[in-house]
C-alpha positions in Angstrom: 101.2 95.5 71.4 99.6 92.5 69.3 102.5 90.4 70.4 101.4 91.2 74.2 98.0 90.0 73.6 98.7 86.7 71.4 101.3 85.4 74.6 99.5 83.2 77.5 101.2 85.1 80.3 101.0 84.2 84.3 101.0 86.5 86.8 102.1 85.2 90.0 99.8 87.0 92.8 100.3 86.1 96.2 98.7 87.0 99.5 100.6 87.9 102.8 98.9 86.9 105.8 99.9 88.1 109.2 100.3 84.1 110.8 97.2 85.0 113.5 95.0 85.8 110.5 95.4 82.7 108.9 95.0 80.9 112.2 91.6 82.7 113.0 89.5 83.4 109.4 91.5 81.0 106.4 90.8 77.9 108.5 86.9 78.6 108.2 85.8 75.6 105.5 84.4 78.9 103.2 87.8 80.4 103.0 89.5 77.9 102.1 87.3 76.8 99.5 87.2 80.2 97.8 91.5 79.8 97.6 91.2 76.3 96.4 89.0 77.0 93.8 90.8 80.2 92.8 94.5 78.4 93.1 95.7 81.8 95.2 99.1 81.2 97.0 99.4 82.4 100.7 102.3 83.5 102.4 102.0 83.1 106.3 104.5 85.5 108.1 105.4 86.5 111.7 105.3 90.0 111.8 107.9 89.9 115.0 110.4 87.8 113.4 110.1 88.8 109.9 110.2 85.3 108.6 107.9 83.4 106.6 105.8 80.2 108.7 104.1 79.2 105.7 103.7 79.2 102.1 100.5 77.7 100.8 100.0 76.6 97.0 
């Protein structure tokens, strides 16, 4: 368990956005600020198609 806690480990967390969510609220300035300063990753998708639009670092 000590071993655990002495490692510097990255969790990749990522968010999945329906693509006319992020159109309509993560292009208000507040929004994107909050992601920027938090260095979240965003994964736009069509729900239709199944297929990612975007992916945001």
């Amino acid at each position: 368990m000590r071993f655990l806690l002495d490692q510097d480990v990255y969790a990749l967390t990522a968010k999945f956005l329906k693509q006319s969510t992020y159109e309509n609220f993560f292009q208000l300035k507040a929004i994107k600020i909050v992601f920027q300063q938090n260095q979240l990753l965003l994964i736009v998708v069509d729900i239709e198609s199944e297929m990612i639009v975007q992916w945001i670092n």
